[in-house]
CHARMM internal coordinates of N, CA and C (Angstrom, degrees):
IC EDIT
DIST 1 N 1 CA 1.4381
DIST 1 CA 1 C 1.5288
ANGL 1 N 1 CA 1 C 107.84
DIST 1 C 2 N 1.4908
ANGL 1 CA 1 C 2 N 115.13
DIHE 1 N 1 CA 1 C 2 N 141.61
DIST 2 N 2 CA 1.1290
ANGL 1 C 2 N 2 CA 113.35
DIHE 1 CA 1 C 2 N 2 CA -175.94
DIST 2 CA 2 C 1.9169
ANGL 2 N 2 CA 2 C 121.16
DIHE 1 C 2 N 2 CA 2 C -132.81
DIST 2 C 3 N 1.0515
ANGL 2 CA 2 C 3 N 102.20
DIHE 2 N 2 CA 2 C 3 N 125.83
DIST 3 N 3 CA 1.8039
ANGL 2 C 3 N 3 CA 96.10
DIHE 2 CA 2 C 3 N 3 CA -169.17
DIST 3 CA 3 C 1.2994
ANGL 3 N 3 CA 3 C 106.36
DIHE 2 C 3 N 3 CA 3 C -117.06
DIST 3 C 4 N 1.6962
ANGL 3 CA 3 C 4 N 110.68
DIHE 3 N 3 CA 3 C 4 N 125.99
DIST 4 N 4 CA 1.2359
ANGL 3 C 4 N 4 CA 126.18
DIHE 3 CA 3 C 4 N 4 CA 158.11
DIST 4 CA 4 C 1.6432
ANGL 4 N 4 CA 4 C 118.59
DIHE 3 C 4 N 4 CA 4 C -51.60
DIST 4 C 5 N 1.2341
ANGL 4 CA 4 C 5 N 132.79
DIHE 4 N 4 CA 4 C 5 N 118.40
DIST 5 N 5 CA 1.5721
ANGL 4 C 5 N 5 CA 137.97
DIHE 4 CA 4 C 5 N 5 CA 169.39
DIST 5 CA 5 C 1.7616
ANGL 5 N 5 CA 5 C 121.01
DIHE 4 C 5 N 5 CA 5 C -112.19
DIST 5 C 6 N 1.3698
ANGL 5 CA 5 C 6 N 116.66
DIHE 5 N 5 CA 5 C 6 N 98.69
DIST 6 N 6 CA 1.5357
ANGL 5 C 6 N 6 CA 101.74
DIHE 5 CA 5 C 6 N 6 CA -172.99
DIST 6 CA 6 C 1.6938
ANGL 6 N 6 CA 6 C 99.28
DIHE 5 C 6 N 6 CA 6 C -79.83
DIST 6 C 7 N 1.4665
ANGL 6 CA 6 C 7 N 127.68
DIHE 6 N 6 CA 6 C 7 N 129.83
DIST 7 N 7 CA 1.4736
ANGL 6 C 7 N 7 CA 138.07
DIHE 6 CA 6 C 7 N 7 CA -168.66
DIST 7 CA 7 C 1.6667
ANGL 7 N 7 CA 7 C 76.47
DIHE 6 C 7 N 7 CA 7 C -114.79
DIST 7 C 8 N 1.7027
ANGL 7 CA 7 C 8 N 80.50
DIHE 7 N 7 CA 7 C 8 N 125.52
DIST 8 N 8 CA 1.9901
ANGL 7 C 8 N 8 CA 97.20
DIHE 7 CA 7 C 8 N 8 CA 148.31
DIST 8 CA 8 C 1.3982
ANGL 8 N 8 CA 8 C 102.53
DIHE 7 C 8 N 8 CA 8 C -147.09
DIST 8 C 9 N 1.7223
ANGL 8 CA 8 C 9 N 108.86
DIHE 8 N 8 CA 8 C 9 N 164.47
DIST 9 N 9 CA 0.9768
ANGL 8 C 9 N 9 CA 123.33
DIHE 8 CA 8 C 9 N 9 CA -168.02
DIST 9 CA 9 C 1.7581
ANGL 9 N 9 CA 9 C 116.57
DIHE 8 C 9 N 9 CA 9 C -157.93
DIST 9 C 10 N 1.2820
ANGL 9 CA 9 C 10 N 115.68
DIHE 9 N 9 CA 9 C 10 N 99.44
DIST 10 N 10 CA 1.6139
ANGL 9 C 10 N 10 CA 135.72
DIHE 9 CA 9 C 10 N 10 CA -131.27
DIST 10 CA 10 C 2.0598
ANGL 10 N 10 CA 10 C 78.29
DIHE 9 C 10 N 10 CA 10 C -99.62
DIST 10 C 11 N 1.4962
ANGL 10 CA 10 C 11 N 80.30
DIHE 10 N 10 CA 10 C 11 N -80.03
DIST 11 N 11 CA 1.9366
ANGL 10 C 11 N 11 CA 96.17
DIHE 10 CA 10 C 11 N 11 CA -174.79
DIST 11 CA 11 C 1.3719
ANGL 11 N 11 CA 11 C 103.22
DIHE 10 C 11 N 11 CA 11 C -132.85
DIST 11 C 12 N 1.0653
ANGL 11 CA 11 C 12 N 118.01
DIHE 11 N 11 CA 11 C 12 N -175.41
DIST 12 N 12 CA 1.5878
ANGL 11 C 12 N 12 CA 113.11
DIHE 11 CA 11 C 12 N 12 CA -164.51
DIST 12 CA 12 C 1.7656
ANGL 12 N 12 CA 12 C 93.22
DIHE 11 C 12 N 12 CA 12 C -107.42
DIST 12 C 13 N 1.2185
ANGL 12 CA 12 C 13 N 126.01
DIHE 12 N 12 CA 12 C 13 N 26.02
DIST 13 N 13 CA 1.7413
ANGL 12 C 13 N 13 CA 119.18
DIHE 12 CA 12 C 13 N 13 CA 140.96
DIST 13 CA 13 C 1.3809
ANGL 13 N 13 CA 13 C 98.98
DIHE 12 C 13 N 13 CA 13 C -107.75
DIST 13 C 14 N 1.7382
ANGL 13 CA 13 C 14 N 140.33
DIHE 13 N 13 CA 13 C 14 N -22.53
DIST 14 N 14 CA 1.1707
ANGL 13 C 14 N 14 CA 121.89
DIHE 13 CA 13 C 14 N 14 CA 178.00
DIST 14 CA 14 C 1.7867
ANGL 14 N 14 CA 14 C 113.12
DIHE 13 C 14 N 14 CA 14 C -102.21
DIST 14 C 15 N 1.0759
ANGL 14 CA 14 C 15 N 92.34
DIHE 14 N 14 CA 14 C 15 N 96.68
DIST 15 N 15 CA 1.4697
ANGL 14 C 15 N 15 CA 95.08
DIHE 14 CA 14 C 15 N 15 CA 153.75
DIST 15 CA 15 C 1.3032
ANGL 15 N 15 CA 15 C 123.50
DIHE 14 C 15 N 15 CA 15 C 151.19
DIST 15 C 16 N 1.2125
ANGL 15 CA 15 C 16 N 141.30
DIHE 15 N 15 CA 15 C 16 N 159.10
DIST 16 N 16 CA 1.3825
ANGL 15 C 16 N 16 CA 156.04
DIHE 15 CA 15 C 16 N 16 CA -109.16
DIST 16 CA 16 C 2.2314
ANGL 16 N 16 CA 16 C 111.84
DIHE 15 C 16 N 16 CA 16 C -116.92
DIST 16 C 17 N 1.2119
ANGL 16 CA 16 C 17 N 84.85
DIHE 16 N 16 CA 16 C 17 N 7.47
DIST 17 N 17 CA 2.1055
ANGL 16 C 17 N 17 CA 95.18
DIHE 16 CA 16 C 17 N 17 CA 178.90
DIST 17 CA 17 C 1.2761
ANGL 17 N 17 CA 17 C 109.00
DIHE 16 C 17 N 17 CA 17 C -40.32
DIST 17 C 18 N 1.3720
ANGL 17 CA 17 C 18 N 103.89
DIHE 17 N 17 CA 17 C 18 N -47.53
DIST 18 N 18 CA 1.6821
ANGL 17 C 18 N 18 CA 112.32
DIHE 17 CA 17 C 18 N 18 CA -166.78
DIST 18 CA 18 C 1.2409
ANGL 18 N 18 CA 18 C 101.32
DIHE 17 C 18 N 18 CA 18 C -50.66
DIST 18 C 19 N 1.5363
ANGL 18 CA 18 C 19 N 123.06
DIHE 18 N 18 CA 18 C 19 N -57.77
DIST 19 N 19 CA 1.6765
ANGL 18 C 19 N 19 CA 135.31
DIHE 18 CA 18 C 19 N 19 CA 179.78
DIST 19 CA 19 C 1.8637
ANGL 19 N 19 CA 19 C 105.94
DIHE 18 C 19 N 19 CA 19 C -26.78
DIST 19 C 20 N 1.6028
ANGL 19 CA 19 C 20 N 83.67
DIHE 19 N 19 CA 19 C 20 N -60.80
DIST 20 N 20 CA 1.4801
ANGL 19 C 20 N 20 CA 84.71
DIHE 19 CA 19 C 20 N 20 CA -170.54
DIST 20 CA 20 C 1.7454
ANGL 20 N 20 CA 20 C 128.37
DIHE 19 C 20 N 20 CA 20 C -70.34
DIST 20 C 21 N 1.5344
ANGL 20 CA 20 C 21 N 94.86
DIHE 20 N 20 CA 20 C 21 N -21.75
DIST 21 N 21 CA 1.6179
ANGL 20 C 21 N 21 CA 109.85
DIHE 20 CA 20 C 21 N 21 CA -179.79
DIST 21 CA 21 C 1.3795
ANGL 21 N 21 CA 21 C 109.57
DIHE 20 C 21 N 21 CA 21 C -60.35
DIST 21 C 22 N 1.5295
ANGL 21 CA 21 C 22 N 100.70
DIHE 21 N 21 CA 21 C 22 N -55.30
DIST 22 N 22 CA 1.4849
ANGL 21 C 22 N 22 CA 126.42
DIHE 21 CA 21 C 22 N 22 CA 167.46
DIST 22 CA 22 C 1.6837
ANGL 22 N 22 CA 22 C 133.62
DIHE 21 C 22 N 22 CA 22 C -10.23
DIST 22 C 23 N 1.7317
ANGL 22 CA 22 C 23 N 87.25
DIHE 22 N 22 CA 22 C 23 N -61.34
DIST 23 N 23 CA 1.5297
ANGL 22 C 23 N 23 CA 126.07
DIHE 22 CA 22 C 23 N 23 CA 176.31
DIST 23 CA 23 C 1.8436
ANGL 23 N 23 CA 23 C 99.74
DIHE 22 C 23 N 23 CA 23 C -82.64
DIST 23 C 24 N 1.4168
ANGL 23 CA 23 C 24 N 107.91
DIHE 23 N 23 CA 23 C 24 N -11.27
DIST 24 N 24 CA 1.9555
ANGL 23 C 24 N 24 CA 85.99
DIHE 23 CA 23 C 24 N 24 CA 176.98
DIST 24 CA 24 C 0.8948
ANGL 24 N 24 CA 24 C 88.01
DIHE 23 C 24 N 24 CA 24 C -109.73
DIST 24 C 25 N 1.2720
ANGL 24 CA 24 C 25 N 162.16
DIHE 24 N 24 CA 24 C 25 N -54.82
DIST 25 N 25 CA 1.4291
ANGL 24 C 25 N 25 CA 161.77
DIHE 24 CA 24 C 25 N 25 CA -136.01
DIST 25 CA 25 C 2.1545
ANGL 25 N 25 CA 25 C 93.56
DIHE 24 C 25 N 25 CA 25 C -85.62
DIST 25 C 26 N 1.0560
ANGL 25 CA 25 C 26 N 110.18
DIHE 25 N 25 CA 25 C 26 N -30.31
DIST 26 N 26 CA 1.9925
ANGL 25 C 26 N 26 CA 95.03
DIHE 25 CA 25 C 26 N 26 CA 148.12
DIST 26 CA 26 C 1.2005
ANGL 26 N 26 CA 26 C 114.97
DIHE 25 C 26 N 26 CA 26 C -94.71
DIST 26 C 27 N 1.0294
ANGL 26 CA 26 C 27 N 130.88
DIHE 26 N 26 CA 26 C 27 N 28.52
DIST 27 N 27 CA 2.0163
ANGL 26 C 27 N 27 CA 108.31
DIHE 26 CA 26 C 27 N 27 CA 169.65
DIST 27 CA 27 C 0.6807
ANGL 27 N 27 CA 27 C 95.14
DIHE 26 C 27 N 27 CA 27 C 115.97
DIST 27 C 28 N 1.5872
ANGL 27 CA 27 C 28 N 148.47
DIHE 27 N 27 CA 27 C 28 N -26.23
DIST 28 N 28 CA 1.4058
ANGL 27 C 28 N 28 CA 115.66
DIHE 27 CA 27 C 28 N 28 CA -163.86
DIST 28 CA 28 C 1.4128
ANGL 28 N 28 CA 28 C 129.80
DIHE 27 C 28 N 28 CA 28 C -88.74
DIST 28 C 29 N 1.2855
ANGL 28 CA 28 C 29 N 132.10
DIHE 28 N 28 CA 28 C 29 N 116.76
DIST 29 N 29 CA 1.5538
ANGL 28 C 29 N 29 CA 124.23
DIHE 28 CA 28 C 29 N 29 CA 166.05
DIST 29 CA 29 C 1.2505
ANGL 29 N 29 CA 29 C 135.96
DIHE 28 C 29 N 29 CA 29 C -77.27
DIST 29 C 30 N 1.4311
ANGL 29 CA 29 C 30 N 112.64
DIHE 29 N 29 CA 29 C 30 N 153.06
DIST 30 N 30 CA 1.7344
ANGL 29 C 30 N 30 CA 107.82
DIHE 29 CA 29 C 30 N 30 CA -163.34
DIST 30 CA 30 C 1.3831
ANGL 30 N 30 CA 30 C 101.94
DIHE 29 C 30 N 30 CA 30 C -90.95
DIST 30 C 31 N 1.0538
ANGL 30 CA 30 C 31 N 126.45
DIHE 30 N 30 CA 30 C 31 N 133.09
DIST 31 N 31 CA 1.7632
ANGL 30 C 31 N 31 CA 120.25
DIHE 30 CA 30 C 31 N 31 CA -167.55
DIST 31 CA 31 C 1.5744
ANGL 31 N 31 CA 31 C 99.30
DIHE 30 C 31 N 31 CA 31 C -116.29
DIST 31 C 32 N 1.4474
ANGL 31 CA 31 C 32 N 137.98
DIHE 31 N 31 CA 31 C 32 N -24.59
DIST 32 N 32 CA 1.1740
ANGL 31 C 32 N 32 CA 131.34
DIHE 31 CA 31 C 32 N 32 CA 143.13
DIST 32 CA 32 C 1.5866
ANGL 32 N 32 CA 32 C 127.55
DIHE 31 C 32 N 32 CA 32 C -163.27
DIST 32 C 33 N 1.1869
ANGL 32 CA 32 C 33 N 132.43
DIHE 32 N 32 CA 32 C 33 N -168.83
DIST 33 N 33 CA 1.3787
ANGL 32 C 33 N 33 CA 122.41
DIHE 32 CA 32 C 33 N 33 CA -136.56
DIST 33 CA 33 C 1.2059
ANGL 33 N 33 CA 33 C 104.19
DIHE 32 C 33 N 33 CA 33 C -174.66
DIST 33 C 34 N 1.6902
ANGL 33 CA 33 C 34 N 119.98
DIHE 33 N 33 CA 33 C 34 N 119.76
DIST 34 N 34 CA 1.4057
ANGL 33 C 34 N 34 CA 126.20
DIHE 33 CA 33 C 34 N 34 CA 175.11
DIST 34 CA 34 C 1.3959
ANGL 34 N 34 CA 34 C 111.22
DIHE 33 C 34 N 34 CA 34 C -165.72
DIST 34 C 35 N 1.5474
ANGL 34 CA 34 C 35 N 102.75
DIHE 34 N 34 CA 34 C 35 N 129.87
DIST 35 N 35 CA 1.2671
ANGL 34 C 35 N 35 CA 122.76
DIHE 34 CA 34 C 35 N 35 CA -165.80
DIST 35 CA 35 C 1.4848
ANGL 35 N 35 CA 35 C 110.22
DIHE 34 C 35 N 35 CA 35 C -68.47
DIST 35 C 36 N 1.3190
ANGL 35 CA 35 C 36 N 120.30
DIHE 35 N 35 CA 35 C 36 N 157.81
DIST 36 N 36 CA 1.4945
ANGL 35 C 36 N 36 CA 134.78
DIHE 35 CA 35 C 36 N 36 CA -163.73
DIST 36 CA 36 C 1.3364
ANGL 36 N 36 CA 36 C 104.63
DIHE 35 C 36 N 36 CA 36 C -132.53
DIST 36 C 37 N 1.2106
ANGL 36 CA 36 C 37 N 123.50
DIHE 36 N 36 CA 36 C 37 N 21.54
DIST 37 N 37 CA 1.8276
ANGL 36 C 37 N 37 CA 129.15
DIHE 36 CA 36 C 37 N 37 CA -172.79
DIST 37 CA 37 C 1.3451
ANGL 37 N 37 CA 37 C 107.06
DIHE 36 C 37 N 37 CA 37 C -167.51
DIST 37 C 38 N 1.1181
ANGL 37 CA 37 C 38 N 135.84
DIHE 37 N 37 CA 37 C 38 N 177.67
DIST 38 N 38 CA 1.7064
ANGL 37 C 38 N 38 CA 148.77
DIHE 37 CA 37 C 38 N 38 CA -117.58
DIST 38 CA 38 C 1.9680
ANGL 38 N 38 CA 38 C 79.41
DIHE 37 C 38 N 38 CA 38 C -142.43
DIST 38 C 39 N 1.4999
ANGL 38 CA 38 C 39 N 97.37
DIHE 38 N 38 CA 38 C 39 N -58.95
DIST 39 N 39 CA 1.5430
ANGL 38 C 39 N 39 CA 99.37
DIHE 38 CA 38 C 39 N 39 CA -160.61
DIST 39 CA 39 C 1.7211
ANGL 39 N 39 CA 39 C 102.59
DIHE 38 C 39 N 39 CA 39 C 127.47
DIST 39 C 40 N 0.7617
ANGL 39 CA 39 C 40 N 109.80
DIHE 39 N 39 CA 39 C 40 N 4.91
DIST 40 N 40 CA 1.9975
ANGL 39 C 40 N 40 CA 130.94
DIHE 39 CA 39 C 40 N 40 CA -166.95
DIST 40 CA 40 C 1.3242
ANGL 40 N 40 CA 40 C 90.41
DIHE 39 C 40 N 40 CA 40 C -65.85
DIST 40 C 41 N 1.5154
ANGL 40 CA 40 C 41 N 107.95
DIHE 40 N 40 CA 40 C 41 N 148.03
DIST 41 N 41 CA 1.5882
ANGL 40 C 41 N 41 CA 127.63
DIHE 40 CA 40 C 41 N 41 CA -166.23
DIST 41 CA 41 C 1.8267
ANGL 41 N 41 CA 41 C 116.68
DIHE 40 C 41 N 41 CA 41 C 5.05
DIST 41 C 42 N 1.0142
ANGL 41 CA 41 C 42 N 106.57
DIHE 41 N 41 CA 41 C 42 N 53.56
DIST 42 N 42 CA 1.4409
ANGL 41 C 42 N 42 CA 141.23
DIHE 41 CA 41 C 42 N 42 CA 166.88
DIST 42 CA 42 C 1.2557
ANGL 42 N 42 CA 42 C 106.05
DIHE 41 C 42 N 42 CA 42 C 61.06
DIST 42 C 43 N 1.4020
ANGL 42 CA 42 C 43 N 136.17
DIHE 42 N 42 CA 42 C 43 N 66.50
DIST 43 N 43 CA 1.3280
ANGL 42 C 43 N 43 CA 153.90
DIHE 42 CA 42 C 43 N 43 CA -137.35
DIST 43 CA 43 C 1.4059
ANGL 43 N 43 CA 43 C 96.02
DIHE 42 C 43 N 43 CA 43 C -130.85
DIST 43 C 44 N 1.3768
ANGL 43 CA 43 C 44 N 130.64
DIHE 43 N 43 CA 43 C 44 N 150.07
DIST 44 N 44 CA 1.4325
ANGL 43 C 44 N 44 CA 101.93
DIHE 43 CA 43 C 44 N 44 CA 137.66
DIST 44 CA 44 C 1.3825
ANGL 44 N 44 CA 44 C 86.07
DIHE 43 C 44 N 44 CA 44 C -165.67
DIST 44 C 45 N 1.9826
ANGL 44 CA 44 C 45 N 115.12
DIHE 44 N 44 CA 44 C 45 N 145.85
DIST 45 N 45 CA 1.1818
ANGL 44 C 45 N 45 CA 122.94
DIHE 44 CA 44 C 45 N 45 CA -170.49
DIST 45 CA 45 C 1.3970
ANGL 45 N 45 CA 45 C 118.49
DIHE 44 C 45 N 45 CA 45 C -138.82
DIST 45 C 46 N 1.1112
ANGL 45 CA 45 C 46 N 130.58
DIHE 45 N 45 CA 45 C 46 N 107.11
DIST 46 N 46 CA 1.5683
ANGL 45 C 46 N 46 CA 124.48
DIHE 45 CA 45 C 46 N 46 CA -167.03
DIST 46 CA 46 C 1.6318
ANGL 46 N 46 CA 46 C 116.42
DIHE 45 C 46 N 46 CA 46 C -120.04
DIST 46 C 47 N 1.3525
ANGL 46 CA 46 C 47 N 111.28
DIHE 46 N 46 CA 46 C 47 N 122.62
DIST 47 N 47 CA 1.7184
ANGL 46 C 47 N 47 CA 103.94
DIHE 46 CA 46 C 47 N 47 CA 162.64
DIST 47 CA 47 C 1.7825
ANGL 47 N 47 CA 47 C 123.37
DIHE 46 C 47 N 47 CA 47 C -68.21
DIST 47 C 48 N 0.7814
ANGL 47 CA 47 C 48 N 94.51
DIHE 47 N 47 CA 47 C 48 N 106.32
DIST 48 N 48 CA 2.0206
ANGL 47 C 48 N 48 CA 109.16
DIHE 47 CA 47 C 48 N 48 CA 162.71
DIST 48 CA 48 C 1.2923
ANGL 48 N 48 CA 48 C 105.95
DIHE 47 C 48 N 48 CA 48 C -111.77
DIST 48 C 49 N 1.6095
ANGL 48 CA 48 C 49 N 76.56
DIHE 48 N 48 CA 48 C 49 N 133.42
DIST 49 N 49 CA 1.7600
ANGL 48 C 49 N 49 CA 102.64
DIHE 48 CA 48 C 49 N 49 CA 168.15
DIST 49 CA 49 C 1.8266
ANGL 49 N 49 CA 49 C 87.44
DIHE 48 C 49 N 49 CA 49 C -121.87
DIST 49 C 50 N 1.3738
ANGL 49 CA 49 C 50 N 62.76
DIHE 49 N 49 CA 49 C 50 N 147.85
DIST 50 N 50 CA 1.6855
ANGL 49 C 50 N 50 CA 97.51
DIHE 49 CA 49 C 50 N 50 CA 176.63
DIST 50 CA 50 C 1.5262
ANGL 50 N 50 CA 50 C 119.66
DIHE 49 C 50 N 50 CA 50 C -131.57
DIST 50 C 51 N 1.6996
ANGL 50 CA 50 C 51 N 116.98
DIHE 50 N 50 CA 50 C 51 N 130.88
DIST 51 N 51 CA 1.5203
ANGL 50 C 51 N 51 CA 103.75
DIHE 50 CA 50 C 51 N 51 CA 175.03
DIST 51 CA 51 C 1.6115
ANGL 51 N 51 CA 51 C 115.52
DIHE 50 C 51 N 51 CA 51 C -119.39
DIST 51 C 52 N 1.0744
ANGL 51 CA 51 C 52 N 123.28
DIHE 51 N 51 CA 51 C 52 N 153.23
DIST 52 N 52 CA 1.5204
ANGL 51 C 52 N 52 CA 151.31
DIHE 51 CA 51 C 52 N 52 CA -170.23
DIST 52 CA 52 C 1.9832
ANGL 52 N 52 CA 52 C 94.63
DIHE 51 C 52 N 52 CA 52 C -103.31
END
COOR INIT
IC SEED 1 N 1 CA 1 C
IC BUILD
């Protein structure tokens, strides 16, 4: 099984890691990974999939 995860990360109170930590710390592995942003006004947003 495989789940799409969009990861962003604004400042380190905004944004969503835990989600993803979450999902490795049960089994899941990240099988690949590609960013959706430049890195622009210190942004940064990436789709991972991960499989179980």
């Amino acid at each position: 099984m495989q789940k799409a995860v969009i990861v962003y990360f604004f400042t380190d109170k905004k944004n969503n890691l835990e989600e993803l930590n979450n999902l490795l710390s049960e089994g899941w592995k990240v099988v690949s990974q590609r960013a959706m942003s430049d890195g622009g006004n210190n942004a940064s947003i990436s789709l991972v999939i991960v499989e179980k």
